[in-house]
N, C-alpha and C positions, 0 to 999 in steps of 0.2 A: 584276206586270211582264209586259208582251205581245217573248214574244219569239217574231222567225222562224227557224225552222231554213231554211235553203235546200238545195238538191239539183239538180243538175245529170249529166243524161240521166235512164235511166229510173227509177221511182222503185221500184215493186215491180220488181226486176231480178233475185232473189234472190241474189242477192251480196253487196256493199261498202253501196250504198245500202240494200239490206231491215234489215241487219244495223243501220244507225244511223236509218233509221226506226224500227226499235224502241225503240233508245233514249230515244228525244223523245216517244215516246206514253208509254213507261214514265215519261219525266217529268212529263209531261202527266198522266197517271193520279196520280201522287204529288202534285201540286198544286205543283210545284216554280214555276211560272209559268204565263201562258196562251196557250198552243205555238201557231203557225199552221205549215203545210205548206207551202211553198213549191217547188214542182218544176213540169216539163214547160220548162225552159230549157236549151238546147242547146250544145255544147262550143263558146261563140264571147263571146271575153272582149268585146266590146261588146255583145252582149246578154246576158250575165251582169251587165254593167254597169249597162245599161236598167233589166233586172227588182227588181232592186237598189233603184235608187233610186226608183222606183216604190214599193216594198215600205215604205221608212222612215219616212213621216212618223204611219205608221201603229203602228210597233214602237219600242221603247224598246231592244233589242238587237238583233243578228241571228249566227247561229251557221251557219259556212257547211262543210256537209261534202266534205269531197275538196281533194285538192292543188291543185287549179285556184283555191283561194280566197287561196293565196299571191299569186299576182297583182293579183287584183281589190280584196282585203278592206284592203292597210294603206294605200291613195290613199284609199279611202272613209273606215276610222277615221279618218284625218289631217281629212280634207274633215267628220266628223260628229263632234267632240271627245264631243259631249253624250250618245252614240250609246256602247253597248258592243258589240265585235266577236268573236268566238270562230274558229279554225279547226280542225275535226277533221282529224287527218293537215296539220296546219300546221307551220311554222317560223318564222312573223312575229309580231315582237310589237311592242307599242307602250301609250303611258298607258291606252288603251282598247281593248288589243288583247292577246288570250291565243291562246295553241295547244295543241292537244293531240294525242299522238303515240303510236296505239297501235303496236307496233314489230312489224309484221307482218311485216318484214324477218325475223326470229326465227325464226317457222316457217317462211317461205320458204325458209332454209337448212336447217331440216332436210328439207323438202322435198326438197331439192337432193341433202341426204345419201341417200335413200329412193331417188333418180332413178336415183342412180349403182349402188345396192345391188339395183333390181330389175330392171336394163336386160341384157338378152338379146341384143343387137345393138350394144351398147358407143354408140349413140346418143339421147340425150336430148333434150328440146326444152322451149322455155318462149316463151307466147304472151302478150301484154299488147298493150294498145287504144294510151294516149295516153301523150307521154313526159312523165309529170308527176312530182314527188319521191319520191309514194312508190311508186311503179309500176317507177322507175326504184332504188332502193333494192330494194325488190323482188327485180325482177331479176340483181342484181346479188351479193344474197346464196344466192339458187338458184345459181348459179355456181358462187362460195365455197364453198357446200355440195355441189355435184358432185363439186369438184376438190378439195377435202378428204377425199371417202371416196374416188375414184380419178380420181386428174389424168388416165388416158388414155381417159376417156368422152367422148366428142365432144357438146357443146352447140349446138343449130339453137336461135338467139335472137330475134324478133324484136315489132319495134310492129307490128301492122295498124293500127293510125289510128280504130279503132272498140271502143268499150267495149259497144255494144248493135246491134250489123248481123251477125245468124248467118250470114247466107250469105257476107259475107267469110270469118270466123272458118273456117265450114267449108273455105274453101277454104282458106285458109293451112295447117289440122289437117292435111287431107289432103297437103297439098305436103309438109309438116315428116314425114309418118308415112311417105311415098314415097320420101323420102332417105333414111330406115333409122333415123327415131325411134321408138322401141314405148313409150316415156312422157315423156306431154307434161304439164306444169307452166301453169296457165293461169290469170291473175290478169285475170279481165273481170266485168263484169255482167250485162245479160241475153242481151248475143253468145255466151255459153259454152254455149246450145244446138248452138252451129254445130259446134263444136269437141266435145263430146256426139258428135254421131251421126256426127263424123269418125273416132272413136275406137269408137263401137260398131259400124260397117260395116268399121271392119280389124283389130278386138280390141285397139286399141294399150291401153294402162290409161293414165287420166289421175289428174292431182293438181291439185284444185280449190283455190280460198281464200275466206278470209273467214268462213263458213258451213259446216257437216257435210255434204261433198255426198255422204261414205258411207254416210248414213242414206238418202240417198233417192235416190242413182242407183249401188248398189252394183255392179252390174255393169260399171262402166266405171271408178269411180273407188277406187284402192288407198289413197288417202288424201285428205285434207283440211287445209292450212294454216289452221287455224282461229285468226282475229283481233277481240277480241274490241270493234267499234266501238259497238257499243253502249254499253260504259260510257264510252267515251271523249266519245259525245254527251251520255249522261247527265249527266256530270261537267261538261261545259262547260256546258250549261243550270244546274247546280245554283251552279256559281262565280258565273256572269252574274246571277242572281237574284241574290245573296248580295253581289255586289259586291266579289267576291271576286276579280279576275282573278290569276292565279299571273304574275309576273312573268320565270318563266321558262319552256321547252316543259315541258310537264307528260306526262311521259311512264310507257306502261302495258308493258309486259312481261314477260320472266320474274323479272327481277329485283325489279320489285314484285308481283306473283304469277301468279297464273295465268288473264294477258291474251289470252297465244296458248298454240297448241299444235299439234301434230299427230296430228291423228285418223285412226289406222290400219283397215283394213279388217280383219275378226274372220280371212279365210283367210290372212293373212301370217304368216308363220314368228313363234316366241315370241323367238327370240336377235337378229330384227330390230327385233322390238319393244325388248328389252332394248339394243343398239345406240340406239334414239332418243333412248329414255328416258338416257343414258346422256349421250350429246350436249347433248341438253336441261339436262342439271344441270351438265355445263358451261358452258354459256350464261348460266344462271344465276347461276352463283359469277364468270362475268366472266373466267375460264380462257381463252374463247376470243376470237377479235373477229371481228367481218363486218364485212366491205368495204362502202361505201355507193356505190362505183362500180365499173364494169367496162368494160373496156378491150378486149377479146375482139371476134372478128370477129359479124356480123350475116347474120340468113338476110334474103334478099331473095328470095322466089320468082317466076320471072320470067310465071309463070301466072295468080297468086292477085293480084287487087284487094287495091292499096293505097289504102287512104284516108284518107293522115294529116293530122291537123287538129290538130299541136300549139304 
């Protein structure tokens, strides 16, 4: 079976997309199908559209990663009955149309909990690109999880409009670090250099996602909302070969195991850790709930370039 994965902005971004490019080579490696890469298409749902149908007469599926497939992917399965559809981080489904949902929301909130437990100036911040389902989910459980370990932390929230332009990202990091945030929460792709060296010129500590970024940029980042898209690609090619579409969102978290997580930095306290870890196993058992929306005021910096394209 020829299926394409699609990818929309940068492909090695080492974030959200590196993380479910692995997955499709690891399927591709397994012989699960025979995977084509489809990326270098831009956050603009008619040319998402374009590249698309371009793509199909050539693919027998196509599996489209990121929330932005909610829109485009169920006119096309309708429009390509013959055709099977996947969305990683999806919510649409259809005869020939599956989703799958790793609940990155999860560590987000503990994220949230970590913001509140390590902020120094009682201000927190969380930066995200496009307002897409799960970015905004996202968001929204970092919140939840502020104001769960201390309602009187103050949250700077906002979209910059860019998942891959550092030099916005910088300047928003900076603006959010200038009103008195010292840890910022920041769910982007390869824009999260900007917001990097906004945090390494004021010492704020960040909290990255998707990927470990305390492996490899320890000095800035205290933790990692680690989600794990990779299986969620995997899974979607392995169903789509198989014919298998799950007729419902097929979804990966703590309560199916360990999808996410939050990767702590080795210098933080052991009873913080135990505090996570702690939190974590309530999420688990389903004790707790996260909110999928958030109602809370928005930063707008009247400095920093917006460029939202949602």
């Amino acid at each position: 079976m020829k299926i394409a994965v699609f990818f929309v902005g940068e492909l090695h971004d080492g974030g959200f997309n590196a993380s479910a490019l692995a997955g499709a080579l690891a399927a591709a490696a397994e012989g699960l199908a025979q995977i084509t890469i489809l990326s270098g298409t831009g956050y603009d749902q008619a040319q998402i559209r374009s590249h698309i149908m371009a793509a199909l007469p050539e693919h027998d599926g196509l599996v489209f990663i990121g929330g932005q497939g909610n829109l485009a992917t169920p006119d096309l399965a309708a429009e390509f009955p013959s055709k099977r559809f996947a969305i990683v981080q999806g919510n649409r489904l259809g005869s020939n149309l599956a989703s799958y949902d790793v609940r990155q929301e999860e560590s987000a909130f503990l994220a949230g909990c970590l913001a509140a437990r390590l902020t120094q100036t009682g201000q927190v911040a969380h930066l995200s690109g496009h307002r897409v389902p799960p970015g905004l989910k996202g968001r929204a459980a970092f919140a939840a999880g502020v104001a769960h370990l201390d309602p009187s932390v103050r949250l700077l929230t906002g979209f910059c409009g860019t998942q891959d332009d550092s030099a916005i990202t910088y300047r928003w990091a900076k603006a959010q670090i200038a009103e008195g945030a010292d840890v910022l929460f920041t769910m982007l792709n390869a824009a999260r250099q900007g917001a990097i060296d906004a945090c390494r010129e004021t010492g704020a500590r960040q909290i990255g996602n998707a990927l470990d970024w305390v492996e490899s940029h320890g000095d800035v980042f205290a933790a990692s909302a680690i989600a794990r898209i990779d299986i969620g690609t995997r899974q979607a090619i392995k169903d789509m070969a198989r014919g298998a579409l799950p007729d419902q969102v097929k979804e990966f978290g703590l309560a199916q195991g360990d999808f996410v997580r939050l990767s702590l930095h080795p210098d933080l306290p052991a009873q913080i850790a135990a505090e996570m870890a702690q939190i974590a196993r309530q999420i688990r058992a389903g004790s707790l709930t996260i909110p999928q929306t958030y109602q809370g005021a928005e930063f707008a910096p009247g400095e920093a370039e917006c460029n939202e394209a949602n």
